[in-house]
C-alpha positions, 0 to 999 in steps of 0.5 A: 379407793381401789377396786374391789377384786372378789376371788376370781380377780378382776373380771374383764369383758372378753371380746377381740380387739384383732384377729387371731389369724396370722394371715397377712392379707387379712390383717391388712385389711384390718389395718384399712378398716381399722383406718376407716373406723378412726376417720369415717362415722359410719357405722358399717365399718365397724361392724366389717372391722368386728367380722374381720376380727372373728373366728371361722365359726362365726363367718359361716358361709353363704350359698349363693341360692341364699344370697340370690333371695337375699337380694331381690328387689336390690338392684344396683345394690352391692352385697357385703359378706365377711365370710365365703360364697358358695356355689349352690348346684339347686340355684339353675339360674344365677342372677346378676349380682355384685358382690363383695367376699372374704373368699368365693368358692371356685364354681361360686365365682365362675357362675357370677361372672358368667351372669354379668356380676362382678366380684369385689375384695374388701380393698375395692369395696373401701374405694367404692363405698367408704361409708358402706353406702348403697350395699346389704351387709349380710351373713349365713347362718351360724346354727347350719353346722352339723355339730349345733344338732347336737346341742340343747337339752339331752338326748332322751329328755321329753321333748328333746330334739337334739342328736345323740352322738352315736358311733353307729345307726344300726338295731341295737343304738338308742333303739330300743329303751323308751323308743318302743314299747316293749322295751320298758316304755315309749314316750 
């Protein structure tokens, strides 16, 4: 018995098995997590190891502001991101942090080390904490991009909140019809 192949051919499920960046450094660190997937049972490596594989859109970046809330009451704990960290010109004060990143903006990283934290690679973190323990995994948020506006129901439908792509603000773009109501109705 073989299987059964409908007209579309065999359908197999899409989801990475490596990066499809070329960077070395990236890819070696796929090499230590992949290593530590294989010899430790911690589900934390696997999740890293799966991020790693991930395309920049689905590595948003991380504010510090957001990263300071995120981490209150966790002392001592070390925060996991697989992404950037971003300075935040509203945060006045930043709290001590240790904190784990792909990358950190240059102010970003300035304003922990001045507040006493400390600033850790993937390579340090898998020395620290092999199986992920005493650490907050964490991520941004993926739908702050500008573009997500755009998406959903189409502009115009009733109760849309989605943003048209316009090429101008002025008088005269999506204005006028349904808008107000001299110009045939307002919804």
């Amino acid at each position: 018995m073989g299987v059964d192949l409908k007209s579309g051919g065999r359908q197999r499920k899409s989801h990475r098995t490596a990066p499809k960046s070329n960077n070395v450094y990236l890819k070696l660190l796929v090499k230590l997590y992949s290593f530590l997937v294989r010899r430790t049972d911690s589900k934390f490596n696997k999740v890293i190891l799966k991020r790693l594989f991930m395309s920049k859109i689905n590595r948003p970046p991380l504010s510090l502001s957001r990263l300071g809330r995120y981490m209150e009451g966790k002392d001592g704990q070390i925060a996991v991101v697989v992404g950037t960290i971003t300075d935040d010109v509203r945060l006045y004060e930043v709290p001590k942090l240790r904190v784990c990143a792909l990358r950190f903006t240059e102010t970003a990283r300035a304003r922990i080390l001045k507040a006493g934290g400390e600033i850790l690679t993937f390579d340090q973190l898998a020395l620290q904490a092999p199986t992920g323990a005493n650490t907050c995994l964490l991520r941004g948020r993926k739908n702050a991009r500008e573009a997500v506006r755009h998406f959903g129901p189409a502009p115009g439908v009733p109760h849309s909140h989605t943003k048209p792509y316009v090429r101008s603000k002025g008088r005269k773009f999506e204005k006028a019809r349904g808008r107000r109501s001299s110009k045939g109705y307002k919804c």
